[in-house]
C-alpha positions as CSV (number, residue, x, y, z in Angstrom):
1,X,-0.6,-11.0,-13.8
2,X,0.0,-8.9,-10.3
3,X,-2.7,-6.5,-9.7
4,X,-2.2,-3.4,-7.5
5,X,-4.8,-1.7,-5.7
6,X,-4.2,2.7,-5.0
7,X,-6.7,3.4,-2.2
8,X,-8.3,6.9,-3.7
9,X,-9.3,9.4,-0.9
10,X,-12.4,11.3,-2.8
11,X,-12.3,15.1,-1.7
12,X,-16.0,15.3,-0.8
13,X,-18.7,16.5,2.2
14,X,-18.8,12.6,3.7
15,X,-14.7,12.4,3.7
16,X,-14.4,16.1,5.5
17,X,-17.4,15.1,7.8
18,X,-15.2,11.6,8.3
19,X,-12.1,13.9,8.9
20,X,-13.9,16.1,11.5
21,X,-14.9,13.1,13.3
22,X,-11.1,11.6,13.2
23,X,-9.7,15.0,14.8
24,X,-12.5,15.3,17.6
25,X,-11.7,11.7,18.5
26,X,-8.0,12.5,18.2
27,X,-8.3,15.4,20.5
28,X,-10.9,13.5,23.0
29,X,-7.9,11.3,23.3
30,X,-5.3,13.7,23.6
31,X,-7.8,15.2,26.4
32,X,-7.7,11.5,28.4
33,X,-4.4,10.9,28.0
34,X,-3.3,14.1,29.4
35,X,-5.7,13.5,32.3
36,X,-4.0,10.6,32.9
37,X,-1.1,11.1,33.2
38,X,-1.6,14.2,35.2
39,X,-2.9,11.6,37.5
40,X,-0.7,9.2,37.8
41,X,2.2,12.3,37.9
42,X,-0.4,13.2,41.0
43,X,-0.5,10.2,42.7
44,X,3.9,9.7,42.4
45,X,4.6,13.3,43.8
46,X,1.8,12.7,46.6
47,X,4.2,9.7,47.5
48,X,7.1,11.8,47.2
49,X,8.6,9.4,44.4
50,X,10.5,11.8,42.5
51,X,12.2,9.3,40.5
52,X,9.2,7.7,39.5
53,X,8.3,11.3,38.6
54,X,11.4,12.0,36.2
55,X,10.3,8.2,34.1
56,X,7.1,9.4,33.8
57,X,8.1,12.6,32.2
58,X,10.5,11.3,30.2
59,X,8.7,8.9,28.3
60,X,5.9,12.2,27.2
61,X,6.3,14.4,24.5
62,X,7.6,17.8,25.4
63,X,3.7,19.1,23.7
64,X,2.1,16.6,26.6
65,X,4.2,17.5,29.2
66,X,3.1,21.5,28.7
67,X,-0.4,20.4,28.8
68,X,0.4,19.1,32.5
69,X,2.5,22.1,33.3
70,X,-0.6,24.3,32.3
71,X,-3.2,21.9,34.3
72,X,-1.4,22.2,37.7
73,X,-1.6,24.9,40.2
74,X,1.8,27.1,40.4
75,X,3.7,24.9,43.2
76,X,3.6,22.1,42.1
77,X,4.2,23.0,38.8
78,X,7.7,24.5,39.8
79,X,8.7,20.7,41.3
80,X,7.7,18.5,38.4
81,X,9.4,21.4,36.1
82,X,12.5,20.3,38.3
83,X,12.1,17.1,37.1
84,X,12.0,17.8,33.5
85,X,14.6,16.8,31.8
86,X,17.1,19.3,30.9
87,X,17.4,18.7,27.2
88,X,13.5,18.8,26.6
89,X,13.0,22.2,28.5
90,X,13.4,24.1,25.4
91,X,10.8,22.6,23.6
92,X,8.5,22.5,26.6
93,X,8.6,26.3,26.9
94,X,8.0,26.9,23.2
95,X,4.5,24.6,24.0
96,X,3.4,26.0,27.3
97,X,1.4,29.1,27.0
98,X,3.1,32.8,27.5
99,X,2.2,33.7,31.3
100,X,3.4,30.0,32.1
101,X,6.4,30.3,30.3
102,X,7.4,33.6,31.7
103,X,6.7,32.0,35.5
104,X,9.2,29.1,34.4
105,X,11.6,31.0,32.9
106,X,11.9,33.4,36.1
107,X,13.1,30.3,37.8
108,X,16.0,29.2,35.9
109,X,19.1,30.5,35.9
110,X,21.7,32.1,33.0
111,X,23.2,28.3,32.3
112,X,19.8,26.4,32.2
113,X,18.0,28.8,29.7
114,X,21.3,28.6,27.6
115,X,21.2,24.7,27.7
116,X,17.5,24.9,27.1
117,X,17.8,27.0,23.9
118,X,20.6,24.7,22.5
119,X,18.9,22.2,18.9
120,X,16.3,24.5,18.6
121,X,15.6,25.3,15.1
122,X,15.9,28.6,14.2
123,X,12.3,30.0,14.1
124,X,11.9,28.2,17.8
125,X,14.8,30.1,18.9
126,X,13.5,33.3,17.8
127,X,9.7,32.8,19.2
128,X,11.9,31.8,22.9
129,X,14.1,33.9,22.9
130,X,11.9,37.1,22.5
131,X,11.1,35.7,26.1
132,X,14.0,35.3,27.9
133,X,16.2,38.4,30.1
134,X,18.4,40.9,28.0
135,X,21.6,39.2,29.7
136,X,20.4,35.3,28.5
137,X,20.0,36.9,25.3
138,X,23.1,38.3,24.6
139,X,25.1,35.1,26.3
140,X,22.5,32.9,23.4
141,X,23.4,35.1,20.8
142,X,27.0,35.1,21.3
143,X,27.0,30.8,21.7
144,X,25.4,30.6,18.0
145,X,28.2,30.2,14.8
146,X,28.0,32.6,12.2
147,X,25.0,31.0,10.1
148,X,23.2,30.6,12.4
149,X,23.2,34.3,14.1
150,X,22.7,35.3,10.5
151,X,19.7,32.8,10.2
152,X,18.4,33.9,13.8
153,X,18.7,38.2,12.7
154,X,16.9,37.5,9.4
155,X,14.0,36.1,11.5
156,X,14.1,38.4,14.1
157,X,13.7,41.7,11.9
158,X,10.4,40.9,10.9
159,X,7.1,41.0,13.7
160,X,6.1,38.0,15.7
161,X,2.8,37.8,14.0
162,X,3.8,37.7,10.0
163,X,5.3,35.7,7.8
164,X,8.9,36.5,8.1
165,X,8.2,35.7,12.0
166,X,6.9,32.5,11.2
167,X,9.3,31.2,9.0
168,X,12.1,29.1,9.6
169,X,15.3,29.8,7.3
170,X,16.6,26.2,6.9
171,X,15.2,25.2,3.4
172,X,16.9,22.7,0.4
173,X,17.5,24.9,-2.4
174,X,18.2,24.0,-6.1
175,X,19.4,25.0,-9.6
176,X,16.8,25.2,-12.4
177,X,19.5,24.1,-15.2
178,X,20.3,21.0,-12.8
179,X,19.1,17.4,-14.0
180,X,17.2,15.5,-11.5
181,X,20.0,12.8,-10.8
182,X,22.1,15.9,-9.5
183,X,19.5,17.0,-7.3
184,X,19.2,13.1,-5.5
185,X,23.2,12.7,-5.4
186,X,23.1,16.2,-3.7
187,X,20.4,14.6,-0.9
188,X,22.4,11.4,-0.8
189,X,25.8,13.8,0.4
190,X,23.7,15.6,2.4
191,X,22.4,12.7,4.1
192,X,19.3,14.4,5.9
193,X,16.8,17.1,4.9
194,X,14.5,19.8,7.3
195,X,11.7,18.0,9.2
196,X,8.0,18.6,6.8
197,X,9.8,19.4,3.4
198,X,7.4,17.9,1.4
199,X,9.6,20.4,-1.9
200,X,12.8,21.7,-2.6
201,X,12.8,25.2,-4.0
202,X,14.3,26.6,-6.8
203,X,16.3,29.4,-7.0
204,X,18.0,31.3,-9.3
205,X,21.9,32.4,-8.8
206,X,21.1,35.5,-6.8
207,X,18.3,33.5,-4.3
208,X,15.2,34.4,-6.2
209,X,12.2,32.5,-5.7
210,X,11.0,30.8,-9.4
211,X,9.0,27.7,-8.2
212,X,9.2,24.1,-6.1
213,X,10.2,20.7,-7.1
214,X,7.8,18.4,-5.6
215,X,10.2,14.8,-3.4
216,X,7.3,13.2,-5.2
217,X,8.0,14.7,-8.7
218,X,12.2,14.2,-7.7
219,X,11.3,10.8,-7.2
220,X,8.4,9.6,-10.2
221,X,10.3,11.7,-13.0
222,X,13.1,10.7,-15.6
223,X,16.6,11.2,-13.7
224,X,17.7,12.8,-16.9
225,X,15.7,15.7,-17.1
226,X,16.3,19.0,-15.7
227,X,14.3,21.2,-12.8
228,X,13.0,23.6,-15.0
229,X,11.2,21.2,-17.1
230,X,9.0,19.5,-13.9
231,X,9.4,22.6,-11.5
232,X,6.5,23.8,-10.4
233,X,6.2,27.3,-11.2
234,X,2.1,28.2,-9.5
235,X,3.3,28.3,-5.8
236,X,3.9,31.7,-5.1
237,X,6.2,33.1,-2.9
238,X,4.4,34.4,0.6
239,X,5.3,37.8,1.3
240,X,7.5,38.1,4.5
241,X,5.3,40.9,5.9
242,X,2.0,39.2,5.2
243,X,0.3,39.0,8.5
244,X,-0.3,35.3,10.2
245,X,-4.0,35.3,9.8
246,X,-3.4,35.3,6.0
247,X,-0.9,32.6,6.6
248,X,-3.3,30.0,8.1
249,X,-5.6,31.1,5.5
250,X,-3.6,30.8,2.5
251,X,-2.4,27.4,3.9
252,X,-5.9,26.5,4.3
253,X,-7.4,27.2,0.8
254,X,-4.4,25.8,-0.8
255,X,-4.0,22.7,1.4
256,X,-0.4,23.3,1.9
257,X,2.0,21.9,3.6
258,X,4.8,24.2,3.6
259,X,5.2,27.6,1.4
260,X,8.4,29.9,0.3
261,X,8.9,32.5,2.4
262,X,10.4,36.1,-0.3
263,X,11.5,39.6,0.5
264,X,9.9,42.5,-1.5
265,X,12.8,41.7,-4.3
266,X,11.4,38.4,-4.4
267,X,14.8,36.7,-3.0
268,X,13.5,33.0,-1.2
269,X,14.1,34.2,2.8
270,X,13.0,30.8,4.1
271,X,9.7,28.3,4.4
272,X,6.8,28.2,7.2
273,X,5.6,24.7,7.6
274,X,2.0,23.6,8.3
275,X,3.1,23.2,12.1
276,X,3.9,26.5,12.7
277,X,0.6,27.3,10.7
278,X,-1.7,24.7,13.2
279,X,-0.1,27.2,16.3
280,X,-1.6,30.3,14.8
281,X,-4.9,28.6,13.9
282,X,-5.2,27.3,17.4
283,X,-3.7,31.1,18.7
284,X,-6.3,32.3,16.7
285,X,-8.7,30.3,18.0
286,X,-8.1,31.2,22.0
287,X,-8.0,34.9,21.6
288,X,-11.7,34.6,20.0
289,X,-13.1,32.6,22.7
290,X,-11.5,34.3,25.4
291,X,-11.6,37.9,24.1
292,X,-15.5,37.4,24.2
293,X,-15.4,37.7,28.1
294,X,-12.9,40.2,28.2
295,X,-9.7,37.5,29.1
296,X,-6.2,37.2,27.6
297,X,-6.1,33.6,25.9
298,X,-2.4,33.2,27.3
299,X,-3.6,33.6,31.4
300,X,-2.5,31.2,33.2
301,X,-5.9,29.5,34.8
302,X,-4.2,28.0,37.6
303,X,-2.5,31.7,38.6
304,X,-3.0,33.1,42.1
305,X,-6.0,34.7,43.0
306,X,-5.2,38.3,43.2
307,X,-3.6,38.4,39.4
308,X,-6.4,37.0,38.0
309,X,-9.0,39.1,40.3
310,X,-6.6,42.2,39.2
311,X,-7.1,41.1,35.3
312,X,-10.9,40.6,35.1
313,X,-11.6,43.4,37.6
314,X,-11.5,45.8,34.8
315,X,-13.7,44.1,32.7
316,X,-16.3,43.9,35.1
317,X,-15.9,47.6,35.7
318,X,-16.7,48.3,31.8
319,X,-20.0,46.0,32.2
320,X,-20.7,47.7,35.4
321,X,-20.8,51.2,33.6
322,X,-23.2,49.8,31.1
323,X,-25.7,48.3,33.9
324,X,-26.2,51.4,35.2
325,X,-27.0,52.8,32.3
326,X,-29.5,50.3,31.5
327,X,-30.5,50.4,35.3
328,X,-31.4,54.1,34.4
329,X,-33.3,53.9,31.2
330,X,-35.6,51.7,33.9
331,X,-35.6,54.3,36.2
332,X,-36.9,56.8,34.0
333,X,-40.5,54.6,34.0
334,X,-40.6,53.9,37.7
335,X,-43.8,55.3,38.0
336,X,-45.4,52.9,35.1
337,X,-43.8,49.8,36.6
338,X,-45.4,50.6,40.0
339,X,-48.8,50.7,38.9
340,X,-48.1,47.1,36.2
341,X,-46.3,45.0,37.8
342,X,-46.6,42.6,34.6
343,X,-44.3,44.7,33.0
344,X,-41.6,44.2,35.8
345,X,-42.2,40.8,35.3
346,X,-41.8,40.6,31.3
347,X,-39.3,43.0,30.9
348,X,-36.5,40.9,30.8
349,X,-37.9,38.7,28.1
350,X,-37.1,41.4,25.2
351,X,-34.0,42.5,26.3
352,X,-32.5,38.6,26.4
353,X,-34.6,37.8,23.3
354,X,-32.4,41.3,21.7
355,X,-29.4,39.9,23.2
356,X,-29.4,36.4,21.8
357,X,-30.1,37.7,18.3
358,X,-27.5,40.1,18.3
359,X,-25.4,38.0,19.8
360,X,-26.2,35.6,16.7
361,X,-25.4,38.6,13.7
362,X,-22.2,39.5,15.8
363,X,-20.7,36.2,15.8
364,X,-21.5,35.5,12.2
365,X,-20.1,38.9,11.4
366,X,-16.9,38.8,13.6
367,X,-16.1,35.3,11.4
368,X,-16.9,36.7,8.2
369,X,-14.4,39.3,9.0
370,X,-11.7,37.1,10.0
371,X,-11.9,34.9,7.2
372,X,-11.9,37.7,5.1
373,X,-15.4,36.6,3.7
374,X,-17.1,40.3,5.0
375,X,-15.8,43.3,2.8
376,X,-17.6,46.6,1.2
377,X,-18.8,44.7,-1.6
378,X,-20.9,42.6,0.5
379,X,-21.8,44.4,3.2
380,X,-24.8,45.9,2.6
381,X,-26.4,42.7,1.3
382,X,-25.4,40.8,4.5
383,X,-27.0,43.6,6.5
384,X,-30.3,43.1,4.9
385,X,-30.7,39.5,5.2
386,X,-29.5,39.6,9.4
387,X,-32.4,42.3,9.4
388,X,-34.7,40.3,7.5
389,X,-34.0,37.2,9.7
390,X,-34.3,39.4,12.9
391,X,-37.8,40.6,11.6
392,X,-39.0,37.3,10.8
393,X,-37.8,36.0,13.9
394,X,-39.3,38.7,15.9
395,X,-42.7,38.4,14.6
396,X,-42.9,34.7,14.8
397,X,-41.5,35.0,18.6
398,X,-43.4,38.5,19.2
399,X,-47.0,36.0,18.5
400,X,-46.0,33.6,20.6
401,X,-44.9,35.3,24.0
402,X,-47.6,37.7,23.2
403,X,-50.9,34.6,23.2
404,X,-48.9,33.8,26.8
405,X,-48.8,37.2,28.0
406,X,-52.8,37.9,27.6
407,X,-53.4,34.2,28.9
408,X,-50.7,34.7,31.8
409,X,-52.2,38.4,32.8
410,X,-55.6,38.4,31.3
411,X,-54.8,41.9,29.3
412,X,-54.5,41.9,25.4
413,X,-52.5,45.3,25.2
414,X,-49.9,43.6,27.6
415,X,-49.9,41.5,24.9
416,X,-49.2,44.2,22.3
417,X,-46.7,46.0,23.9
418,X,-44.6,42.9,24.7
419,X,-45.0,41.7,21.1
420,X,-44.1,45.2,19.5
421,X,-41.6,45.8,21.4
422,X,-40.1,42.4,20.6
423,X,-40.0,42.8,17.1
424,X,-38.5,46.7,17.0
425,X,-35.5,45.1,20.0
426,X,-34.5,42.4,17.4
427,X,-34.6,44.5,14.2
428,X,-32.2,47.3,16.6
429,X,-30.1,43.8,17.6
430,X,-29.7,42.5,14.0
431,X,-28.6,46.7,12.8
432,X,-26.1,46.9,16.0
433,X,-24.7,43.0,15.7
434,X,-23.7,43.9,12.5
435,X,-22.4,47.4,12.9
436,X,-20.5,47.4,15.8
437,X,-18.0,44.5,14.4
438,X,-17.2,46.8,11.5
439,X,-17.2,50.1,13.2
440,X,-14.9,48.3,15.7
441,X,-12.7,46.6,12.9
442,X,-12.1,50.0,11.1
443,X,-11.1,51.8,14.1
444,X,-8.6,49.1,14.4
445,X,-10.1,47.7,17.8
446,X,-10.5,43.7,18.4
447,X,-14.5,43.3,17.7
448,X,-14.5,39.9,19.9
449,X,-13.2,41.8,22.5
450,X,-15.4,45.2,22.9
451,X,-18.1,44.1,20.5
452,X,-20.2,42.0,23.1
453,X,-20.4,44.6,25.9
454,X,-21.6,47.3,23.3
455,X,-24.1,44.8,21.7
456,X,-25.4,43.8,25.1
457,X,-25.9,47.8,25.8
458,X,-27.4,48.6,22.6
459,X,-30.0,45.9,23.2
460,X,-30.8,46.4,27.3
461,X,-31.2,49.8,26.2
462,X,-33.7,50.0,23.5
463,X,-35.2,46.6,25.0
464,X,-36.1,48.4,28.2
465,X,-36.9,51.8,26.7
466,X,-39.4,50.4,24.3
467,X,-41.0,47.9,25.9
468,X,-42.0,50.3,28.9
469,X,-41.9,53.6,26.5
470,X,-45.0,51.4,25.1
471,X,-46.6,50.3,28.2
472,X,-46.8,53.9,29.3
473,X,-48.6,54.9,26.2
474,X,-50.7,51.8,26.3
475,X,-51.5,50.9,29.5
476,X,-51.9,54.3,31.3
């Protein structure tokens, strides 16, 4: 007797640690390997062998040889894009990030962004071509056959940042009232299918959406029976206006890999795949970090020095504004902090302490909104417990810097006031780190990228005011 062993994967909290472990190695070795290459590509330009140059760019991925694009100052960036080869280009501009792609593009001419757009698929297409001159646009347009302009305008009528945007209109369709042996002669003729269809989708005779056939149902099942009886009918159809965010998030709680793509008559439009969904995630991803200090997450970090002065400039003006009006809350008590010095010296222990724990309620908050896990329903309780923690926090913080301050300065109402005024900045932190995001949010402004200049003047302000409001009353 032959015995067959199916490895099981168990969907549990060790196997999603063991996954989380398996992508941060993957991308520690994506890191090295990019670094390497960037150096030997280094050390063969520094040498002036250019051929040696055009091998070792040919033999990377169009994704690795972005990465190196994006990690090299402008110059030479513009002589190993020479070197690229032609026929990759495309996909090397669809990988590198927006302000690099619009420096490379600005250095091609009409016939090499044709050539570079040529085998993209169609969603590609759409996402370049958004980038590329009015003139280059028209001459792409005008090069595609008649499907595929069709398949290019269907794309291109809906934002960059939904569904219909996303999607990519070359999907396997089939019958319901076909048998399963028509459906794998009709593969067979067609002798390929789209790159990550993991289903076929059904349609009905005017293109509406009624369900998926699994490849691994097509395969396991009886030839003899139909689609409708092993279709699977509890995939809906993704909305084409639905916004990307959802997307990723949809594709995350359902562990897809690729989903139907319907108009508001529920007609199948096309598919988005869970590559296009790993681009928004990571999209997603960049803007929170760098909207935090004020930055666009498609900069270029190796740009010249005035663009990037220009861009940051501003931000530092808004901060600027804010200083000086913590600078004169402090002013206000100039006579109290000339006669205690300690207070000089303590005061910017509550407003850092007020700063890390808002910092701490706005982050949490600014997630929960993202994912969709903070809503009216829930908002109030999630406002009490951050301002329960705060308070709890405070007080057991508050003791502490308080025993230090009457040993450090041999004065128990230093002590006091330093301790008070603790406990009142973090409660004010906890109330604002929560606020802010959602006043932000409604008014249809980015909290990551306002909230932590607002948070950081709520909580100088009130950390200053009453930590020397009280040393006033207290200590003169």
């Amino acid at each position: 007797m032959n015995h067959f062993t199916i490895p099981v994967t168990l969907a549990g909290p060790a196997n999603r640690t063991t996954a989380k472990f398996s992508l941060d190695s993957a991308q520690e070795q994506a890191q090295h390997a990019t670094q390497e290459h960037l150096r030997d590509l280094s050390h063969a330009l520094e040498s002036g062998a250019a051929e040696q140059v055009r091998r070792l760019l040919h033999n990377l991925h169009p994704a690795e040889i972005a990465d190196i694009l994006e990690s090299v100052p402008v110059q030479k960036r513009l002589l190993l894009w020479e070197l690229v080869d032609p026929e990759v280009r495309g996909e090397v501009l669809l990988h590198v990030n927006d302000e690099v792609r619009a420096g490379l593009i600005d250095e091609m001419e009409t016939g090499e962004l044709i050539q570079a757009t040529e085998g993209l698929d169609t969603d590609d297409l759409a996402d370049l071509l958004q980038d590329l001159p009015g003139t280059v646009i028209h001459e792409v347009i005008r090069s595609l056959d008649k499907q595929n302009r069709a398949r290019l305008e269907a794309v291109l009528s809906y934002p960059e940042d939904t569904a219909g945007g996303l999607m990519n209109v070359d999907t396997v369709t089939v019958r319901a009232d076909v048998t399963l042996d028509v459906v794998l002669r009709y593969l067979r003729l067609r002798g390929s299918i789209p790159e990550m269809t993991d289903s076929l989708f059904v349609v009905d005779r005017d293109d509406h959406y009624l369900g998926v056939l699994p490849l691994t149902t097509l395969l396991t099942s009886d030839p003899d029976l139909t689609v409708a009886e092993v279709m699977d009918t509890s995939v809906e159809g993704i909305p084409a206006d639905m916004p990307a965010q959802q997307v990723a998030r949809l594709f995350e709680d359902r562990d897809l890999v690729s989903a139907p793509v319907i108009d508001a008559e529920g007609r199948l439009l096309g598919r988005i795949t869970i590559d296009d969904v790993v681009d928004v995630i990571r999209d997603e991803a960049d803007h929170n970090m760098m909207s935090m200090a004020g930055l666009d997450e498609e900069d270029d970090i190796f740009a010249p020095v005035l663009p990037s002065a220009r861009r940051r400039a501003v931000w530092l003006g808004i901060n600027l504004l804010t200083a000086f009006l913590a600078s004169w809350v402090i002013g206000l008590f100039e006579g109290t902090l000339q006669k205690v010095v300690a207070l000089a010296v303590l005061m910017p222990i509550v407003a850092s302490m007020g700063g890390i724990a808002g910092s701490q309620t706005l982050t949490i908050v600014i997630r929960g909104l993202a994912l969709g896990q903070v809503g009216e329903s829930n908002a109030r309780w999630l406002m009490l417990k951050e301002i329960a923690v705060s308070v709890l926090n405070g007080i057991i913080w508050a003791l502490v810097v308080a025993v230090i301050a009457v040993a450090w300065f041999q004065d128990v109402r230093i002590g006091i006031v330093i301790g008070a005024a603790m406990i009142i900045n973090l409660l004010c932190a906890a109330v604002a780190g929560f606020s802010i995001p959602l006043v932000l949010n409604r008014m249809g402004i980015d909290p990551a990228l306002a909230g932590g200049v607002l948070l950081t003047t709520v909580t100088d302000v009130v950390g200053f005011m009453v930590f020397l409001g009280l040393g006033t009353w207290l200590l003169l």
